[in-house]
Backbone of each chain as ProteinMPNN parsed JSONL, in Angstrom:
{"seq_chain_A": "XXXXXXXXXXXXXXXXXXXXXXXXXXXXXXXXXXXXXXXXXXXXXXXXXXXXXXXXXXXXXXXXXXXXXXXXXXXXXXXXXXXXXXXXXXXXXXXXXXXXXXXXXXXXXXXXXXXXXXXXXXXXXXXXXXXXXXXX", "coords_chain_A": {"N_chain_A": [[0.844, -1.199, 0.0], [0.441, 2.149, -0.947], [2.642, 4.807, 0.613], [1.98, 7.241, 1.413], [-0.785, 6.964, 1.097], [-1.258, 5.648, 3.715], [-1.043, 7.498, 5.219], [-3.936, 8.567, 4.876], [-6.971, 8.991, 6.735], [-9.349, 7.0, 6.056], [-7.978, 4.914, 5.106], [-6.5, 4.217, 7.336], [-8.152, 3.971, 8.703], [-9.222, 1.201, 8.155], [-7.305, -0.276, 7.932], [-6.133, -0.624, 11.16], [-8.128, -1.351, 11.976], [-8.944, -3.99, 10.192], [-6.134, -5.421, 10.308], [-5.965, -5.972, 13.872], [-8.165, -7.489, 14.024], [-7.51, -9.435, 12.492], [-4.919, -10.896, 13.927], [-6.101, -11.087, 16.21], [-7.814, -13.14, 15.628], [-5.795, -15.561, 14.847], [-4.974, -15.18, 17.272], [-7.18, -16.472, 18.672], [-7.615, -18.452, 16.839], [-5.637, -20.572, 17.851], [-5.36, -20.856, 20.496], [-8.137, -21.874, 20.816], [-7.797, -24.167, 19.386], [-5.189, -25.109, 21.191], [-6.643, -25.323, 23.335], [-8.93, -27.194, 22.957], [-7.507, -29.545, 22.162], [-6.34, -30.56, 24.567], [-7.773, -30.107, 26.456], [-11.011, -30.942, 25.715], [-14.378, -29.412, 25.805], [-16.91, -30.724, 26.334], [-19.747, -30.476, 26.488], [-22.555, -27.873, 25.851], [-23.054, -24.161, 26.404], [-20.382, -23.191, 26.399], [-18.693, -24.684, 25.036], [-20.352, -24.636, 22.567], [-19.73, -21.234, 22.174], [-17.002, -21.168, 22.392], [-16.104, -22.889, 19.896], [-17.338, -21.201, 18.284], [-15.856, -18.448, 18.104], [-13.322, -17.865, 17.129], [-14.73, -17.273, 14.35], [-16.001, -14.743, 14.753], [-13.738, -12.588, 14.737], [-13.158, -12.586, 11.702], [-15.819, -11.626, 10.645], [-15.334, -9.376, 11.38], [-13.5, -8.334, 10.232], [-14.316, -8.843, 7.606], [-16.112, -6.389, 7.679], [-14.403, -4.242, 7.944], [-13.72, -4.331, 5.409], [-15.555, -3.829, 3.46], [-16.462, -1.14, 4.871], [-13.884, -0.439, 3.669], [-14.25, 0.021, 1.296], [-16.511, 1.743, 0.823], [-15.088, 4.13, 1.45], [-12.776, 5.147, 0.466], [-10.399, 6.482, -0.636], [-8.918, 6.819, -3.273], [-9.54, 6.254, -6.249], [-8.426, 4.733, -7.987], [-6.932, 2.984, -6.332], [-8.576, 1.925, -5.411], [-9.713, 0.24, -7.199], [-7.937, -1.495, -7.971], [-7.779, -2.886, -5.475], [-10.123, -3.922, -5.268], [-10.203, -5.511, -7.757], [-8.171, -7.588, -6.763], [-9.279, -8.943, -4.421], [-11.306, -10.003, -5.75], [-9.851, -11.537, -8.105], [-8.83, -13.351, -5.732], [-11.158, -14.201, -4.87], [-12.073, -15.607, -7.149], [-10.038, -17.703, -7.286], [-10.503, -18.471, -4.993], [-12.516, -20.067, -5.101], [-12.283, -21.996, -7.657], [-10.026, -23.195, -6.2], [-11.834, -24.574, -3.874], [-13.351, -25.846, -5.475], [-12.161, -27.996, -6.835], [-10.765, -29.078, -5.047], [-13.165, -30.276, -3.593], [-13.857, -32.072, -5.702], [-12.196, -33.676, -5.746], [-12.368, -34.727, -3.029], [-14.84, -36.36, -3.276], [-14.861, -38.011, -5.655], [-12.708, -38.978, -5.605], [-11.747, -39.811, -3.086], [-10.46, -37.989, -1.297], [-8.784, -36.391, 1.765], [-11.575, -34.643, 2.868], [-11.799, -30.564, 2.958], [-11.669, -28.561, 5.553], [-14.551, -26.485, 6.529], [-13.298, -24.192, 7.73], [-11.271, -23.192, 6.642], [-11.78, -21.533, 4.07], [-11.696, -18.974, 4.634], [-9.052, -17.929, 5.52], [-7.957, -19.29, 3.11], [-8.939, -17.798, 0.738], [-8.142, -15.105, 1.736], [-5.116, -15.81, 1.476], [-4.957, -16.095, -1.033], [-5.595, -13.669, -2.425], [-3.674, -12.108, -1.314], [-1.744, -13.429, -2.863], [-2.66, -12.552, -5.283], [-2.641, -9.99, -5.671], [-0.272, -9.406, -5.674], [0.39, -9.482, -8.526], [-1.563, -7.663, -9.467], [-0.718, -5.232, -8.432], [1.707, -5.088, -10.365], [0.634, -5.576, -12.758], [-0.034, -2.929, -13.221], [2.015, -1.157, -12.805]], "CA_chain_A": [[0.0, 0.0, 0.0], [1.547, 3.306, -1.077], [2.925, 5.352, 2.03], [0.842, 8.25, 1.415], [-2.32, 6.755, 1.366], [-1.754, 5.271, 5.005], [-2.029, 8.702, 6.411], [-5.341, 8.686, 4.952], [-8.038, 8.238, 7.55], [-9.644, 6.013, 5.683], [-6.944, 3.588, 5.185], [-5.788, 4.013, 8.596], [-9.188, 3.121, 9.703], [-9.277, 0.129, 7.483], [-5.72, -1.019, 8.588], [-6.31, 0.01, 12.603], [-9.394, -2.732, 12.099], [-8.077, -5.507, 9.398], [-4.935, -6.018, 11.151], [-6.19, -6.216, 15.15], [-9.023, -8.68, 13.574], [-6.397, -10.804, 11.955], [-4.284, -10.947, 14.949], [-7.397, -11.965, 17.164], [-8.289, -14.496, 14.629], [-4.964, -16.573, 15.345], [-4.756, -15.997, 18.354], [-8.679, -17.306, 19.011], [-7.676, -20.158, 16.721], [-4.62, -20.892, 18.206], [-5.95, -21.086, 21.655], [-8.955, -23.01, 20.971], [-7.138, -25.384, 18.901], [-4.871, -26.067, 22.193], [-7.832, -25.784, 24.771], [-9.624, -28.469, 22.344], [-6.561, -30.554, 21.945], [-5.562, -30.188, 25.562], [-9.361, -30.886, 27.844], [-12.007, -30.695, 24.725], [-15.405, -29.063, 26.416], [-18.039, -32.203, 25.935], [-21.413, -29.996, 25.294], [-23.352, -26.495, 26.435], [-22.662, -23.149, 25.796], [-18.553, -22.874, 26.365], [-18.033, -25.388, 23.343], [-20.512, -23.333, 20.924], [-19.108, -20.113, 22.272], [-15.647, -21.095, 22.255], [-15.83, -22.927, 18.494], [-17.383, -19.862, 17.066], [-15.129, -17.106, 18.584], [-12.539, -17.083, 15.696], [-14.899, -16.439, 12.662], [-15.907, -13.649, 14.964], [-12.882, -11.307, 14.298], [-13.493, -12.314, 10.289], [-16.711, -10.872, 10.347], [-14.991, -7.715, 11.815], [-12.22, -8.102, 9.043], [-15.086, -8.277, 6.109], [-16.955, -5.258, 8.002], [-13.53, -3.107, 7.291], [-13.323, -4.169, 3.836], [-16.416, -3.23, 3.173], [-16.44, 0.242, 4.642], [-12.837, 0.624, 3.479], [-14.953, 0.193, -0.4], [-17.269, 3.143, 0.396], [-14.72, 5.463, 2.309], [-11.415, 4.804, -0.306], [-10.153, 7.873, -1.184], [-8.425, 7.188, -4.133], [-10.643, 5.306, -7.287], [-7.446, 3.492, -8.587], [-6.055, 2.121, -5.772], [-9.693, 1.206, -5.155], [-10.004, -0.943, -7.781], [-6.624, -2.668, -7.699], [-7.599, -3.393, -4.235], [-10.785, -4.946, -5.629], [-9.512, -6.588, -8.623], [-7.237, -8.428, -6.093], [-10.048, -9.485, -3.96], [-12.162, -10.514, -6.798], [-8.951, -12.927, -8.093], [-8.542, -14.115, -4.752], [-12.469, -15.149, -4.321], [-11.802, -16.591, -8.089], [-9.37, -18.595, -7.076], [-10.671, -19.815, -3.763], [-13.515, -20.932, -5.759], [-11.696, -22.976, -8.01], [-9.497, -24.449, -5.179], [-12.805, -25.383, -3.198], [-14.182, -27.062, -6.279], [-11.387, -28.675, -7.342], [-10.885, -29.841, -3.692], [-14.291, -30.556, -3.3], [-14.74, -33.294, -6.817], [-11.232, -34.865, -5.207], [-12.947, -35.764, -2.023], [-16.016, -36.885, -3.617], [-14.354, -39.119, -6.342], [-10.791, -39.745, -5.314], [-11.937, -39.418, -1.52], [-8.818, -37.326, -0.344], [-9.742, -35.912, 2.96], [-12.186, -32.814, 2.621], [-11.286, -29.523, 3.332], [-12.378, -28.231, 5.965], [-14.424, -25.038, 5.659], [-13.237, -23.144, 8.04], [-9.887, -22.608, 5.719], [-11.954, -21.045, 3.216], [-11.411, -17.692, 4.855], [-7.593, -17.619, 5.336], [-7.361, -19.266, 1.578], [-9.163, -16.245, 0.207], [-6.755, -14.408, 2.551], [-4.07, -16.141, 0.504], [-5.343, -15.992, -2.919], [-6.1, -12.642, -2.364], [-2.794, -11.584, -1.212], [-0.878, -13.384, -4.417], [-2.91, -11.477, -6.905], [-2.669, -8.44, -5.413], [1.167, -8.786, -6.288], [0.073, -9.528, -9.695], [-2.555, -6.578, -10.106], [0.057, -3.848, -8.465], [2.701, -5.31, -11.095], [0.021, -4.884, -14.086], [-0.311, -1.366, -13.805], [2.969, -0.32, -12.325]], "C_chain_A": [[0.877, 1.246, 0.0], [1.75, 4.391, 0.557], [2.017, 6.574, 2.33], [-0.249, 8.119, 1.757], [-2.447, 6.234, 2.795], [-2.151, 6.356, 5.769], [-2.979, 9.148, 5.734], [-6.288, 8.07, 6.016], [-8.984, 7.212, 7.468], [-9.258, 4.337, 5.734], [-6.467, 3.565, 6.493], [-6.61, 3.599, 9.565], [-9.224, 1.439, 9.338], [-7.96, -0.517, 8.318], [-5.826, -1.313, 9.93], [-7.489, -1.323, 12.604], [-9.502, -3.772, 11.747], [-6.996, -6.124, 10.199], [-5.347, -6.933, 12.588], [-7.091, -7.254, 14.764], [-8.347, -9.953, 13.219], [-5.665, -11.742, 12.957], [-5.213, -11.797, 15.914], [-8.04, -13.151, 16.36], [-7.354, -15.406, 14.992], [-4.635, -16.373, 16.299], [-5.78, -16.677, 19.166], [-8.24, -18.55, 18.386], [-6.835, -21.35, 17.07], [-4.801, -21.454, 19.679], [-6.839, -21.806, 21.583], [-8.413, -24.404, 20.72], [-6.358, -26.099, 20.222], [-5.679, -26.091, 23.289], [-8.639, -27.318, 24.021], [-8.897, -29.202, 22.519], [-5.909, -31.061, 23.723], [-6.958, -30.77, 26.284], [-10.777, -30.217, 27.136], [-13.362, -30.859, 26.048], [-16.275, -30.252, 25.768], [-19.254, -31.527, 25.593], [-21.62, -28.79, 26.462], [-22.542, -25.327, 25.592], [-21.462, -22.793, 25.32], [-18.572, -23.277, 24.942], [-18.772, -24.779, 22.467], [-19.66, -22.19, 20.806], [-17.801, -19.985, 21.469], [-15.7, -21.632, 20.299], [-16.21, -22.032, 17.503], [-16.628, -18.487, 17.329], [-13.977, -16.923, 17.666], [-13.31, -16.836, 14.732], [-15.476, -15.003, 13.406], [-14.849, -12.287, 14.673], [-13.072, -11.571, 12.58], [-14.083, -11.649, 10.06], [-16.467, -9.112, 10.645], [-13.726, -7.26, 10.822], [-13.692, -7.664, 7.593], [-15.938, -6.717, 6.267], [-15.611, -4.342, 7.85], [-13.685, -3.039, 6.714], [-14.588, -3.651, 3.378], [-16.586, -1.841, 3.453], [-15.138, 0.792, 4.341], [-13.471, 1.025, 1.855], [-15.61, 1.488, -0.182], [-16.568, 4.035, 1.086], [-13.203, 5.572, 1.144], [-11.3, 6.213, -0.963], [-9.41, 8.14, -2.61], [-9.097, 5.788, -5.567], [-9.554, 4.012, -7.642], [-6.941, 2.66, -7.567], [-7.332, 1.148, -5.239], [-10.01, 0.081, -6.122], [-8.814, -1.651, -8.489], [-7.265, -3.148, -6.681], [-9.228, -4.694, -4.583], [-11.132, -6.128, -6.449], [-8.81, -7.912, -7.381], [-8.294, -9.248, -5.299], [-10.833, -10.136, -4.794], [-11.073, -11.875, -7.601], [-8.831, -13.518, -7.006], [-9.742, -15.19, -4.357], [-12.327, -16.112, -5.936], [-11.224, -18.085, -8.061], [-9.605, -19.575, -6.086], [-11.554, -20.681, -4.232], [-13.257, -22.157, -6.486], [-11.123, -23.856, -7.02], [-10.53, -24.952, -4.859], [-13.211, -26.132, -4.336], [-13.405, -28.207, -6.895], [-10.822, -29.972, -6.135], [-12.095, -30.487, -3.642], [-14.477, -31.901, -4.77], [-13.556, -34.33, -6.053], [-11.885, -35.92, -4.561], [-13.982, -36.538, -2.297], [-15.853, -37.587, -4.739], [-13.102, -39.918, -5.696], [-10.846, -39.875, -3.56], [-10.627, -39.113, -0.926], [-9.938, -36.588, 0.524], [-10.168, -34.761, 2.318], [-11.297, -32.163, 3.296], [-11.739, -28.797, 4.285], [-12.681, -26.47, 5.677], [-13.998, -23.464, 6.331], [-11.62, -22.587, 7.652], [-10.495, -21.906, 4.451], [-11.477, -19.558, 3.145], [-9.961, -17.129, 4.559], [-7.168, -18.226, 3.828], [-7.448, -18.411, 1.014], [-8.234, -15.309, 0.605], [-5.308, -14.343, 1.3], [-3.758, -15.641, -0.712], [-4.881, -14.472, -3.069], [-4.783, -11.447, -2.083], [-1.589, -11.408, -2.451], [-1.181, -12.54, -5.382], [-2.402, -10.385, -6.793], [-1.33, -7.874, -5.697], [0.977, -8.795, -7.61], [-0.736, -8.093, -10.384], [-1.753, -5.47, -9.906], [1.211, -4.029, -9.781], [1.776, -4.326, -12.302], [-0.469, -3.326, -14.195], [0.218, -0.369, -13.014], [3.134, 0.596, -13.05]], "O_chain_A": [[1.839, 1.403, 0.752], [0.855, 4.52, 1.392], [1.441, 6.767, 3.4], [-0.833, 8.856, 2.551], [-3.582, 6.277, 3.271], [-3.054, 6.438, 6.601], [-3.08, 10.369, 5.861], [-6.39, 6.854, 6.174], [-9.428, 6.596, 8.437], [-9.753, 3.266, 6.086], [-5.859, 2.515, 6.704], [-6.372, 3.123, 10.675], [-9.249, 0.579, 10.218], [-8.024, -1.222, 9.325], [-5.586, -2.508, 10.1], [-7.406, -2.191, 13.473], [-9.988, -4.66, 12.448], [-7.06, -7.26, 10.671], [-5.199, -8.154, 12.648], [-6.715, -8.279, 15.332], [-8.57, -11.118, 13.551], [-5.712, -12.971, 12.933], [-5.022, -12.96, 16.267], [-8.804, -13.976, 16.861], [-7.888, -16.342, 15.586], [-3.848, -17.218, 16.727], [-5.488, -17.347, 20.157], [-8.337, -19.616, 18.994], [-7.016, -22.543, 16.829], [-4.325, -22.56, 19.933], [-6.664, -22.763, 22.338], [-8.476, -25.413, 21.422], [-6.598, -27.274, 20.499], [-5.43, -26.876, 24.204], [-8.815, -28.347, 24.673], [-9.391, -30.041, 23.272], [-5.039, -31.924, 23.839], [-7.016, -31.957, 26.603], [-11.475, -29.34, 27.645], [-13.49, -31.764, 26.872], [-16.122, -30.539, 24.581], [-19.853, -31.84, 24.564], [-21.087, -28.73, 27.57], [-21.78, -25.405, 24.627], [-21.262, -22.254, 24.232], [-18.499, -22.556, 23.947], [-18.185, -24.287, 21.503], [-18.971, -21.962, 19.812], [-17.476, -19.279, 20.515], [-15.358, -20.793, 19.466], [-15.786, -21.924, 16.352], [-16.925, -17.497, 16.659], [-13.654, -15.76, 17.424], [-12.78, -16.067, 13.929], [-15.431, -14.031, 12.652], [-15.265, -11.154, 14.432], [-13.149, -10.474, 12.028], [-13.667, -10.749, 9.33], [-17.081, -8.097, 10.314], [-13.181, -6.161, 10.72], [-13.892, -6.635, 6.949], [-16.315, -6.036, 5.313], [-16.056, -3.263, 7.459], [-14.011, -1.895, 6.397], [-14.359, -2.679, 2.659], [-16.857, -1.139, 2.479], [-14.892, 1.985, 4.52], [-13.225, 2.099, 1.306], [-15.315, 2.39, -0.966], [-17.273, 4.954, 1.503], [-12.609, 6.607, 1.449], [-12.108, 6.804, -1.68], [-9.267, 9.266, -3.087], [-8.923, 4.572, -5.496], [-9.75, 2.798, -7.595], [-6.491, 1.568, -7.912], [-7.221, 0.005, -4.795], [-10.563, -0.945, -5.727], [-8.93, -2.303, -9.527], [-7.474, -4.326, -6.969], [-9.325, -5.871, -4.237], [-11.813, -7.134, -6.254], [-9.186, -9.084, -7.417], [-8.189, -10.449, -5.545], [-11.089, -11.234, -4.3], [-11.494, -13.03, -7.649], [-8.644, -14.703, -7.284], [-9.666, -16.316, -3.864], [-12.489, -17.328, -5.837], [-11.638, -19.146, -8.527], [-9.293, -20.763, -6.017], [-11.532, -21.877, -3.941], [-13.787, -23.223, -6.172], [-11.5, -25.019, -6.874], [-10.645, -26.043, -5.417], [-13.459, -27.304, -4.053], [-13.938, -29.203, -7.384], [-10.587, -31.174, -6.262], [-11.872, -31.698, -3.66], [-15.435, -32.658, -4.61], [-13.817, -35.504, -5.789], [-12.076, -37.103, -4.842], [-14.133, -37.508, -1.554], [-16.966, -37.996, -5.069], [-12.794, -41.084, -5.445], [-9.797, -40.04, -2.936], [-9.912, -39.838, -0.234], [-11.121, -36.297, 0.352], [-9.556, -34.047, 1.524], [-10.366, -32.592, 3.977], [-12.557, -28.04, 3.761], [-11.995, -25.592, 5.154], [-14.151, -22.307, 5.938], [-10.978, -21.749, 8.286], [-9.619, -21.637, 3.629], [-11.032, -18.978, 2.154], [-9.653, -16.256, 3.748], [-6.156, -17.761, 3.305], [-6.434, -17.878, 0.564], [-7.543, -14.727, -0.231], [-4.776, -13.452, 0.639], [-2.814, -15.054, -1.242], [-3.913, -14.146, -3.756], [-4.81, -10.278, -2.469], [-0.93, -10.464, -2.886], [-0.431, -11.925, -6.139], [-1.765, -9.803, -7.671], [-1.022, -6.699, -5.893], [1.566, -7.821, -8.079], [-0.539, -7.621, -11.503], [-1.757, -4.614, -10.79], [1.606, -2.946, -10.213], [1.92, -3.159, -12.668], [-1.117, -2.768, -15.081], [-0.287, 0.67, -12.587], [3.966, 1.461, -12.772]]}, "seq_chain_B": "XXXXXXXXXXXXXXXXXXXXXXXXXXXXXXXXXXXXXXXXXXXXXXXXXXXXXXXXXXXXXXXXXXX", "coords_chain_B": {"N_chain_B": [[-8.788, 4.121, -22.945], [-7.485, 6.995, -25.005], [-6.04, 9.966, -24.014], [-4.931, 13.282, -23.316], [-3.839, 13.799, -21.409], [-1.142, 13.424, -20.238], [0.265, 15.128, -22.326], [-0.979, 17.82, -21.647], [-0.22, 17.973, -19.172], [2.51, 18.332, -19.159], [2.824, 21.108, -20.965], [2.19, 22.736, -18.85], [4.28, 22.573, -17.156], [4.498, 20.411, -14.91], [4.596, 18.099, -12.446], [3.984, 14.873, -12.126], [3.15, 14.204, -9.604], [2.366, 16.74, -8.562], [0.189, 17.438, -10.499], [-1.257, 15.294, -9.52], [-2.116, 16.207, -6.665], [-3.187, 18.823, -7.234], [-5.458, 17.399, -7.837], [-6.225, 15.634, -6.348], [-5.48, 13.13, -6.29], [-3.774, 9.87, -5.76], [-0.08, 9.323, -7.062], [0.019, 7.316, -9.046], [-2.559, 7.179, -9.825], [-2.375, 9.22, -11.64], [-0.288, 8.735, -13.188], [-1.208, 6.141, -14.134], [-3.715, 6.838, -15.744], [-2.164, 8.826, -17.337], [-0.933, 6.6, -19.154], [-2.657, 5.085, -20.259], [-4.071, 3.304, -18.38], [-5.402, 2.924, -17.014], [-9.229, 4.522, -16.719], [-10.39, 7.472, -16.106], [-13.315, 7.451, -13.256], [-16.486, 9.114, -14.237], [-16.683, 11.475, -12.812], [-14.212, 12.289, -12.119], [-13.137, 12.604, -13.942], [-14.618, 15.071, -14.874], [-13.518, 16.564, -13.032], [-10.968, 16.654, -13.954], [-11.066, 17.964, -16.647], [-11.486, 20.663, -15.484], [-9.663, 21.234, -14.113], [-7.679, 21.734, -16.399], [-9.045, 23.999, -17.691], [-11.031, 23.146, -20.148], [-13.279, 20.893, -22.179], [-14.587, 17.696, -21.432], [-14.723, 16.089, -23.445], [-12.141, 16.971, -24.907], [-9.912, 16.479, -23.376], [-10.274, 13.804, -23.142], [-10.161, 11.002, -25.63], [-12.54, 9.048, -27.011], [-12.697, 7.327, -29.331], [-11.488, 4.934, -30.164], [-12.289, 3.068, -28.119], [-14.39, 0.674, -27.457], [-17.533, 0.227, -28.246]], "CA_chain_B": [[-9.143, 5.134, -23.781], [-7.008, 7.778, -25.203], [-5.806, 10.747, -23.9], [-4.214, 14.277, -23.644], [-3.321, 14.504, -20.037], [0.726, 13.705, -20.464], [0.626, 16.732, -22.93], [-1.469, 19.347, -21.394], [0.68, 18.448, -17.899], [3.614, 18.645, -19.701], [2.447, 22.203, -21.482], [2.234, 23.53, -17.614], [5.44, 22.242, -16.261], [3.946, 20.19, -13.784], [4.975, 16.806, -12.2], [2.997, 14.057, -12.417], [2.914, 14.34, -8.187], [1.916, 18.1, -8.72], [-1.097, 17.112, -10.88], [-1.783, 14.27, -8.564], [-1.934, 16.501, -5.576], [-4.221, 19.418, -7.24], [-6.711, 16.802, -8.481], [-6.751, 14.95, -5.418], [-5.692, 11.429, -6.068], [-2.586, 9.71, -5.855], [0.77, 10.144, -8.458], [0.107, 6.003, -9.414], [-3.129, 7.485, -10.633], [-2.652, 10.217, -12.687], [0.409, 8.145, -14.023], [-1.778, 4.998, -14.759], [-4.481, 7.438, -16.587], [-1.81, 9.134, -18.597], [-0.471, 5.278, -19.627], [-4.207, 4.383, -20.735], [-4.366, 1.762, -18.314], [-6.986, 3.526, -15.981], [-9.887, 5.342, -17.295], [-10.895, 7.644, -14.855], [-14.706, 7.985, -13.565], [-17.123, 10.89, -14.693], [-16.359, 12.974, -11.199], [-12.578, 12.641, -11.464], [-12.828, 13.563, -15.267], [-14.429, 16.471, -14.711], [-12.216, 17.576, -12.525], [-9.307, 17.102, -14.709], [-11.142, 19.084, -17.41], [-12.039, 21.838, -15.062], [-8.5, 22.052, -13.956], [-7.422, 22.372, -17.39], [-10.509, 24.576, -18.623], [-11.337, 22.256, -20.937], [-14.306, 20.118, -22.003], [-14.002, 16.814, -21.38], [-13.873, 15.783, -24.596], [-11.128, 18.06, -25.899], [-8.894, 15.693, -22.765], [-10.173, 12.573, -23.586], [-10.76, 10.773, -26.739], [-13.297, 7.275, -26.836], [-12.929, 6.775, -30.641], [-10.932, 3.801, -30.127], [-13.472, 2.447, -27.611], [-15.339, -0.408, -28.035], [-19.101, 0.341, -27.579]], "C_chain_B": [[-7.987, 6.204, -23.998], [-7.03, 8.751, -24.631], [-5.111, 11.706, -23.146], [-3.772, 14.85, -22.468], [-1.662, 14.689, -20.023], [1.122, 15.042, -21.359], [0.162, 18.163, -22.666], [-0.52, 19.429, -19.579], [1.469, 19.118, -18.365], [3.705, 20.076, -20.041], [2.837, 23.02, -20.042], [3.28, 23.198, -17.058], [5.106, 21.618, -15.073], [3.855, 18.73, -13.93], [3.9, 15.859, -12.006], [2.349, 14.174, -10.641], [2.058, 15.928, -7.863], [0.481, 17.929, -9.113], [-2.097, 16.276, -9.88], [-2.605, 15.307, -7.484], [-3.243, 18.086, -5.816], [-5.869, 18.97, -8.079], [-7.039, 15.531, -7.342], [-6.195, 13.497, -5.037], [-4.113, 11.139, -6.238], [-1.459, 9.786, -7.061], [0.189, 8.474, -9.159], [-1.044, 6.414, -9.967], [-3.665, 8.311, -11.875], [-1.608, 9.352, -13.597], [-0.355, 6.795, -15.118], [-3.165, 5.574, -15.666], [-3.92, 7.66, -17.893], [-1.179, 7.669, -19.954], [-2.32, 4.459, -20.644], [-4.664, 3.179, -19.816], [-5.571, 1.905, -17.363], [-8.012, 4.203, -16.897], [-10.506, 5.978, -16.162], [-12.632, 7.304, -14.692], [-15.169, 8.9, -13.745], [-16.744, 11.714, -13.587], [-15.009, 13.767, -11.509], [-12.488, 13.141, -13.027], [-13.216, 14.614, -15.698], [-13.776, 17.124, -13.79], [-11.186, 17.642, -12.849], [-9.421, 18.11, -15.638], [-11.564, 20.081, -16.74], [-10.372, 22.324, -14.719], [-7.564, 22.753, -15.311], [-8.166, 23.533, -18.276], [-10.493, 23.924, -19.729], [-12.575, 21.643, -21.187], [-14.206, 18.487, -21.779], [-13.378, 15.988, -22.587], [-12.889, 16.025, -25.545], [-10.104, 17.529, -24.668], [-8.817, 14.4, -23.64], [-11.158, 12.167, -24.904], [-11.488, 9.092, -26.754], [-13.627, 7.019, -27.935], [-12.917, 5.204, -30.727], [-11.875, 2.603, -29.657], [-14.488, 1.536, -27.984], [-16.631, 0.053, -27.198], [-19.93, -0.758, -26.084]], "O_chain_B": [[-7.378, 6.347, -22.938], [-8.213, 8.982, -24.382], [-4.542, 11.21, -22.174], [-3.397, 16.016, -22.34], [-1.049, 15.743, -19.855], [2.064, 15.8, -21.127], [0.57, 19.232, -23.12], [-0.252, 20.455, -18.955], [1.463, 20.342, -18.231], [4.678, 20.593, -19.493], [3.718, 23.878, -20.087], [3.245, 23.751, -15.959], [5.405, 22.25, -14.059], [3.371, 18.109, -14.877], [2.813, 16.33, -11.671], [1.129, 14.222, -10.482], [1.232, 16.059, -6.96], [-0.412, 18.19, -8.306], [-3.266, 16.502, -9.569], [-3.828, 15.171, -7.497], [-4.007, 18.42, -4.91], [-6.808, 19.594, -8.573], [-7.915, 14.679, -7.484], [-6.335, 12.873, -3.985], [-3.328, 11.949, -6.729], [-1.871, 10.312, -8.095], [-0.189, 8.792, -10.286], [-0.917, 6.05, -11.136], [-4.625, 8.258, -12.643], [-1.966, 9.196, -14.764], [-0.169, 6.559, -16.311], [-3.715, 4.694, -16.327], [-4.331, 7.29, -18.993], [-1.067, 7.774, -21.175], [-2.631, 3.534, -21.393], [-5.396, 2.27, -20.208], [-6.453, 1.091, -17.091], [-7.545, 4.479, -18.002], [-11.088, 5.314, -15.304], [-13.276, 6.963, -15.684], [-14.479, 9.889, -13.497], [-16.491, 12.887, -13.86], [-14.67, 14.943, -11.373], [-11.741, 14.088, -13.276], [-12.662, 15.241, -16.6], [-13.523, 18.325, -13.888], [-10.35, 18.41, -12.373], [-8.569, 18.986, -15.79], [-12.288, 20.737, -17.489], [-9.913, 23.438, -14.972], [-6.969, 23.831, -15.321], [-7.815, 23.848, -19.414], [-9.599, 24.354, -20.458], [-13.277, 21.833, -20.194], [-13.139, 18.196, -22.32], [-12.274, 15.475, -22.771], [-12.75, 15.513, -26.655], [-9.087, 18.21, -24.795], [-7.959, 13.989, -24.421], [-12.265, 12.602, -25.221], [-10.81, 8.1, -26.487], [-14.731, 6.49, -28.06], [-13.791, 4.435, -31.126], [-12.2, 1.599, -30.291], [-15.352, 1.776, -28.827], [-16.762, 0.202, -25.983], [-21.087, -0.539, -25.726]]}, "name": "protein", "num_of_chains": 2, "seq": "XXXXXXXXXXXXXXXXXXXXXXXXXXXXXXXXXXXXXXXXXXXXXXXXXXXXXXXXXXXXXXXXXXXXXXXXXXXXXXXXXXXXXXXXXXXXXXXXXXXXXXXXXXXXXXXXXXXXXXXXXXXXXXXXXXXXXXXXXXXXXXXXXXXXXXXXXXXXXXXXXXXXXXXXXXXXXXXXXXXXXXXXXXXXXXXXXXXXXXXXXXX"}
């Protein structure tokens, strides 16, 4: 992201809210993963609570990206930034389906879906070197 | 789409960061306009032809343009 645009308030809100979300995402899934692995809760509220408390900071990651779309101060970097997201959901799509005929012909283990998020993540990050290249 | 921003900057002596900066938007976008690889939207293209007094179509040209 160009240096300029971070001291935009915009982007600095976006960033200030993507990031700390991200952060609380592994370390919610990081922690459950060893509270599960470690003295797994058997049933009631804790174990819903606790297994849905990481896509909670996602939903506070897609609620940036979304108002960083209607607050973006600059059109082009706005739609690099959505090009990139738009290859990244391309791509996760393909992976999931391509994953998804494996397990259901070739039965390789499924995927589970709560990697769909951080693949998009992924995807989403490669293009985005690809889309700043194409119209350096 | 075509057009006449690299030559009417140029005409004023004025850096691509200069332009950037009295039209609002970053230098990666006035650069990636004058390259053809952006097209701006209607807002930001009248405000390039207002900074130039201009009409818009006497910046930019959409011959080329596929309908």
């Amino acid at each position: 992201m160009n240096a300029s645009l971070v001291k935009n308030p915009a982007v600095r809100r976006y960033l200030l809210t993507f990031l700390p979300s991200m952060g609380a995402y592994c370390f919610l899934l990081f922690s459950i993963s060893g509270w599960f692995g470690w003295e797994p809760p058997k049933s009631g509220w804790g174990l819903y609570l606790a297994a849905l408390s990481p896509s909670l900071p996602i939903g506070v990651a897609l609620f940036s990206m979304g108002r960083y779309l209607c607050e973006a101060p600059d059109e082009f970097f706005r739609m690099i930034q959505v090009q990139s997201w738009l290859f990244g959901l391309g791509l996760t799509l393909f992976t999931c389906t391509v994953w998804g005929f494996l397990a259901q012909y070739a039965h390789v283990w499924s995927l589970p879906l709560s990697l769909v998020f951080p693949m998009w993540v992924f995807w989403t990050g490669l293009a985005s070197i690809f889309v700043h290249l194409r119209y350096r | 789409m075509k057009n006449r921003l690299k030559v009417l900057r140029a005409e004023r002596n004025w850096s691509q960061a200069e332009l950037a900066e009295r039209l609002g938007v970053s230098r990666q976008s006035v650069n990636a306009i004058e390259t053809g690889k952006f097209d701006p939207s209607l807002p930001l293209a009248f405000r390039i032809a207002r900074l130039f007094q201009m009409s818009i179509e006497a910046v930019f040209d959409d011959l080329d343009t596929p309908p």
